[in-house]
C-alpha positions in Angstrom: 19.5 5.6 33.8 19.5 4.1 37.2 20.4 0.9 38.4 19.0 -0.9 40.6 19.8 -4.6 42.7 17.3 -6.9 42.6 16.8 -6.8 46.1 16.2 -2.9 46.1 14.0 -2.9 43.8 12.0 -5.6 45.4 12.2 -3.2 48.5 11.4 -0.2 46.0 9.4 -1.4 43.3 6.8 0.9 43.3 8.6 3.9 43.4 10.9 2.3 40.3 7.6 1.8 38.5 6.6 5.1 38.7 9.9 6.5 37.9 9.8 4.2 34.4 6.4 5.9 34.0 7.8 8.9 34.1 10.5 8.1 31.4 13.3 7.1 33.2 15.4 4.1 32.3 15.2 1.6 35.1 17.5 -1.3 35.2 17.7 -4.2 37.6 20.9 -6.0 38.5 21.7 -9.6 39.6 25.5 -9.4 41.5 26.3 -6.5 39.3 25.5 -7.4 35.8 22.2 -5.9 34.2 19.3 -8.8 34.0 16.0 -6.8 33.3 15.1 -3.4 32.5 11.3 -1.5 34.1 9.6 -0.1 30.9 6.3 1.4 30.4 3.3 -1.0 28.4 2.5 0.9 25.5 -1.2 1.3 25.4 -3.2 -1.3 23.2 -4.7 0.1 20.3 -8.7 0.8 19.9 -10.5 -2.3 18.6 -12.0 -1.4 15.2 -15.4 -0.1 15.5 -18.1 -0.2 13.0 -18.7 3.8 12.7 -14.2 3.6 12.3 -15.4 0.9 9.0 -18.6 3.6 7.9 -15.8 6.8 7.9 -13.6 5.0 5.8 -16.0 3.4 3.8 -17.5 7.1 3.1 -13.8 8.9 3.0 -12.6 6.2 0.4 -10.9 7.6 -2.9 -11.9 6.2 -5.7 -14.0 3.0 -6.7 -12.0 1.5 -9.3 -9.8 -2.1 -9.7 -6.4 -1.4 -10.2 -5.5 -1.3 -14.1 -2.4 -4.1 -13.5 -1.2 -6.4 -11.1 1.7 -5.2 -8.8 3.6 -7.6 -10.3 3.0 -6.1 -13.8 3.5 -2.9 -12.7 6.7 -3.6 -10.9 8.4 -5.0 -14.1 6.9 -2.0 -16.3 8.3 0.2 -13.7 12.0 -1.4 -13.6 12.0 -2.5 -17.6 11.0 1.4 -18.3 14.1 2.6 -16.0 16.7 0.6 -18.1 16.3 3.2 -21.2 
């Protein structure tokens, strides 16, 4: 981890951004006491597609409704662990 003040890092900041990009922990100080940290944005996921819907669609196990509720089957489950 490295630590930073807030007016090196203004003075450094893309060097510190790279070095979070890299993994590194980056934290910024205000007179000495930690006040933000440099992280990397996690990537946004992929917007469902309509081929993604078609694979699943095709890849899907079974066809069938469900013979209970949760609810039911929750109860049967806990009522049939009491024996």
């Amino acid at each position: 981890m490295s630590t930073h003040s807030v007016v090196e890092a203004k003075n450094q900041l893309s060097d510190l951004i790279d070095r979070a990009l890299r993994g590194e922990d980056v934290v910024i100080t205000r007179h000495g006491r930690p006040v933000a940290r440099l992280a990397p944005v996690e990537p946004a996921m992929k917007p469902v597609t309509a081929e993604a819907l078609d694979w699943l669609a095709a890849h899907r196990v079974g066809d069938h409704e469900p013979s209970e509720d949760s609810g039911t089957l929750v109860s049967r489950m806990r009522d049939e662990g009491e024996h």
